[in-house]
N, C-alpha and C positions, 0 to 999 in steps of 0.2 A: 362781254360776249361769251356765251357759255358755248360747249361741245357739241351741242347738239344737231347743229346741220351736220354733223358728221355720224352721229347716228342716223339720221336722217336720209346719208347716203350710203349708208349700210342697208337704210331700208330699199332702197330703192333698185339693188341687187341682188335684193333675193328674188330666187325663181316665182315664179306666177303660183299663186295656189300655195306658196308657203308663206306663214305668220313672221314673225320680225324676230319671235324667239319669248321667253318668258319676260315679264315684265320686271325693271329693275326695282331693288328694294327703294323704298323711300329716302329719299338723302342720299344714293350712291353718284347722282350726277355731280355735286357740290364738293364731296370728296373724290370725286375722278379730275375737276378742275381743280382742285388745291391740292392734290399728287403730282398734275402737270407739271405746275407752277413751283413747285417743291425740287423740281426733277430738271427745270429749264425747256421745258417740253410748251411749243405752241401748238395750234392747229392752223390751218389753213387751206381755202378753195378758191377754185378757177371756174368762172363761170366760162364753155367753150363758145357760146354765141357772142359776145362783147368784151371778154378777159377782165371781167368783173372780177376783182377779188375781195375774200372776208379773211380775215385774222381773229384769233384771241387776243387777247389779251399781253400772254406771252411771247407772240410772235413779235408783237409793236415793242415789245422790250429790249428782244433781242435784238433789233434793226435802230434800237434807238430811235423809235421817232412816238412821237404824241400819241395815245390808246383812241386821242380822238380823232385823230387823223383820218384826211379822205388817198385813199392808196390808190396809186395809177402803175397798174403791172410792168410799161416801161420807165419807172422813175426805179420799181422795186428789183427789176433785173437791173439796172444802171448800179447800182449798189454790191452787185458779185463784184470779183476779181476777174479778168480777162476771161483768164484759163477756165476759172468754175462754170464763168456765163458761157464759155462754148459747149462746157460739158453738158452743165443740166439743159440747152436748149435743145441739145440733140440727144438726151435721153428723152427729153418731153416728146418729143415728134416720132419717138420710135415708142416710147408708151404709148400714146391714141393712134398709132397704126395700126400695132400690134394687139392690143389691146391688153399690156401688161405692166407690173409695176416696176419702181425701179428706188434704187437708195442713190442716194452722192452725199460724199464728205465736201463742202463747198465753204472756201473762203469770201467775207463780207465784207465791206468796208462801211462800219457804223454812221447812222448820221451823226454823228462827236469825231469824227475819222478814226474811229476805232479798229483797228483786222480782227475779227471775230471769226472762228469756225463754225459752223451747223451742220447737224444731219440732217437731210433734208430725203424723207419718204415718199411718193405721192402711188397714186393709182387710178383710175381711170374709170369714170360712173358714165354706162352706159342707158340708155334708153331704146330700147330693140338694139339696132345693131349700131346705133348715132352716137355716137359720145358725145356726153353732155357735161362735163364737169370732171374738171380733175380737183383731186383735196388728197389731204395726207398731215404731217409731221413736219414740224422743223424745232432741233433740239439744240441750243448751246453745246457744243464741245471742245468749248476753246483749250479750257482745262485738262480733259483726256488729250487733246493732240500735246499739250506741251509736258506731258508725261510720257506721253509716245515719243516727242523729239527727244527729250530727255533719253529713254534708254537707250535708243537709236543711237544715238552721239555715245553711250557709253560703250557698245557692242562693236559702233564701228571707229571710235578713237581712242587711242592710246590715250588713257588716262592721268598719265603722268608728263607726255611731251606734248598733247596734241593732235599728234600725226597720225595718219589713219593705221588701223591696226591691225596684228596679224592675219584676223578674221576678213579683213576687209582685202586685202591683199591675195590672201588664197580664194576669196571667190571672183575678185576681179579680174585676177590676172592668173593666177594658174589654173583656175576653172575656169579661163573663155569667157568674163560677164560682155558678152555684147554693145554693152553701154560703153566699156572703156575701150576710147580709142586704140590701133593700133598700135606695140613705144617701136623705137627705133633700136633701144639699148634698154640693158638694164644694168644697173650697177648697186653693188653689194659693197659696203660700207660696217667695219667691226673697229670699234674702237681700241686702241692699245693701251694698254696699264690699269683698264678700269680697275681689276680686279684688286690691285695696288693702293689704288685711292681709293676705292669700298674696306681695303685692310684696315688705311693710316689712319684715314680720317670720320669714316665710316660713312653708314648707308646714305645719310640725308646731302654730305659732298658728293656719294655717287648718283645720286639724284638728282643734284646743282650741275654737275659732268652730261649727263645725258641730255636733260632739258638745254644745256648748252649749244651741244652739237647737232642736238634737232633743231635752234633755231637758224644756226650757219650751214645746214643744209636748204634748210627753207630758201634763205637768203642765196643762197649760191646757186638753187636748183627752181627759181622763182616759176618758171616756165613749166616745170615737168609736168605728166602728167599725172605723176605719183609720189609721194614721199610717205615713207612706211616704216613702222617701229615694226621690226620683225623678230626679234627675240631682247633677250637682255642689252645685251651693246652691241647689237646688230640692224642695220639701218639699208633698206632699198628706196634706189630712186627708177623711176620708171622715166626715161625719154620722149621724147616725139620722134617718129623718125625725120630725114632731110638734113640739113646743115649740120644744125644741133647733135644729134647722133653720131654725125660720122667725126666731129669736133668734140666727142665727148671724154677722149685719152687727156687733151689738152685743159678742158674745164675740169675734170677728177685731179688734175697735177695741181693747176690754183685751190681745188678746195682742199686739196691736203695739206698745203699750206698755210690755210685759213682755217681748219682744225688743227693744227698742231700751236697755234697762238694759246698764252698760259688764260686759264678761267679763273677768276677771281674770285675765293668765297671766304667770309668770314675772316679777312684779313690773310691770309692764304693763297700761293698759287698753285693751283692745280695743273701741272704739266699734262698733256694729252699728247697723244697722235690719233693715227688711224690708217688702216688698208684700205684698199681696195681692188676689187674685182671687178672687172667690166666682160660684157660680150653684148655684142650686136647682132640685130635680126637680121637672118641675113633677107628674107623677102619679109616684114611687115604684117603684109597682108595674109599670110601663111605659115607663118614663128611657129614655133614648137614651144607653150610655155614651160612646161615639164624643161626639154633642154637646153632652154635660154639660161634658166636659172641653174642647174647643173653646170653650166658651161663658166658661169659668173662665180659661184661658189668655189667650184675647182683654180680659178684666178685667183679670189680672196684669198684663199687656203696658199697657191706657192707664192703670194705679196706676203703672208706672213712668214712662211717658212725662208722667205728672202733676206727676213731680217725686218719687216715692219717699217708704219710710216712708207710706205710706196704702194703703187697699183700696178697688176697684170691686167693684161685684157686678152681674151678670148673670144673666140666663134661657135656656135650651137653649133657649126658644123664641124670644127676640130676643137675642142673642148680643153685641149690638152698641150694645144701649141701659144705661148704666152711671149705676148710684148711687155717688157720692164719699164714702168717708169718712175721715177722717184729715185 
């Protein structure tokens, strides 16, 4: 099936009294289908009286099913993902309302059970003021999304632990992202001696050190909302508030004692500790994150000036008054 009902409904939108436009050179329709087809690009239309639909070529590719195949519009929506089939259904009803077009990035599940991505364009062929037909684009993009997750995951995780990253940290949580829950607490985590064992044994032991005590935060803080590489061997954990929060001087005591356990490398023990800094919100729902973390820092900072391997904890509201533990 070639493009052409789709010039077709190009024609069919031009104003009254205007020509269709100059006539294409010879052989441009044959090289526009094999540009398509080069590029992952199908066509596709909606009959509005019956939901007749027609495809190229292309599109029966992307869906994985037969070119010769007979298509039944609800067998071809049963094939999005939940989420995409709500999206594009209610982009289509707000297209031939409005009488405008619209894009969606929609995930597919192939007939092979394949997750495929497509762009998926359409627009809306009127007849006086009746819409008759919606047609458009549908593109493979499976490959740009997993370049897009790809950087994604590089901008927002720590490349070397895993954990989410400075970047990710400062928009979340000191910028207000809305998405992130309110925590309970925060606590700030600097590991003791790195600099020692990056001396002795150099960078790629302090590399085995860090990825270490990001995994026994993971494990210690399985619930948080947050776990964050925030500078060299400095580490945030965000809380929930309730229990957990207000339990949180008692769980920072066990994981300092589960980071201070030796790391094994290369026939080698690597001795570690680690501080920390705690303070709690004192309302959740109206934290200061600016002085949560000021509040947690100034703890970190007198646990180390204490002598190390122990936690302060602190209040955003007195920043400055510290409970010793360890």
């Amino acid at each position: 099936m070639s493009l052409e009902w789709i010039r077709r409904a190009a024609e069919v939108r031009t104003p009254s009294g205007v020509g269709p436009g100059p006539a294409p050179c010879a052989g441009s329709h044959g090289l526009l289908d094999r540009a398509a087809a080069l590029a992952g690009i199908g066509a596709w239309s909606c009959d509005l009286a019956d939901d007749t639909l027609s495809w190229t070529a292309c599109t029966y590719d992307l869906f994985g099913l037969p070119r010769d195949a007979k298509i039944d519009r609800r067998e071809a929506v049963a094939m999005y993902t939940e989420e995409s089939r709500a999206a594009m259904e209610r982009l289509r009803m707000d297209a031939i309302a409005h009488r405008r077009p619209f894009t969606l990035d929609a995930q597919i599940v192939r007939a092979d059970g394949a997750l495929r991505w497509m762009r998926l364009t359409a627009d809306v062929v009127y007849d006086g003021r009746r819409p008759v037909q919606l047609y458009g684009l549908k593109q493979d993009i499976t490959e740009e999304r997993a370049r897009w997750e790809t950087m994604r995951r590089q901008a927002e995780q720590d490349p070397l632990t895993g954990l989410a990253s400075r970047h990710v940290f400062q928009s979340r949580f000191l910028d207000r992202d809305p998405t992130l829950a309110p925590p309970g607490a925060l606590i700030l985590f600097d590991v003791d001696g790195f600099k020692q064992i990056n001396d002795r044994y150099g960078h790629a032991a302090g590399d085995a050190c860090l990825q270490s005590v990001a995994d026994r935060l993971c494990a210690g803080f399985h619930d948080a909302l947050m776990v964050a590489r925030i500078g060299g061997d400095e580490f945030a954990v965000l809380i929930a508030p309730g229990r957990e929060a207000a339990a949180s001087q008692d769980r920072v005591a066990r994981e300092l004692v589960r980071l201070s356990a030796p790391i094994v490398w290369r026939g080698a023990l690597l001795k570690v500790s680690a501080s920390a800094g705690i303070a709690e919100a004192g309302d959740p729902l109206a934290y200061n994150a600016e002085a949560l973390f000021a509040a947690a820092d100034a703890a970190l900072y007198a646990a180390k000036h204490a002598g190390r391997n122990r936690a302060c904890k602190a209040t955003a509201e007195v920043p400055h008054a510290f409970y010793m533990t360890g």
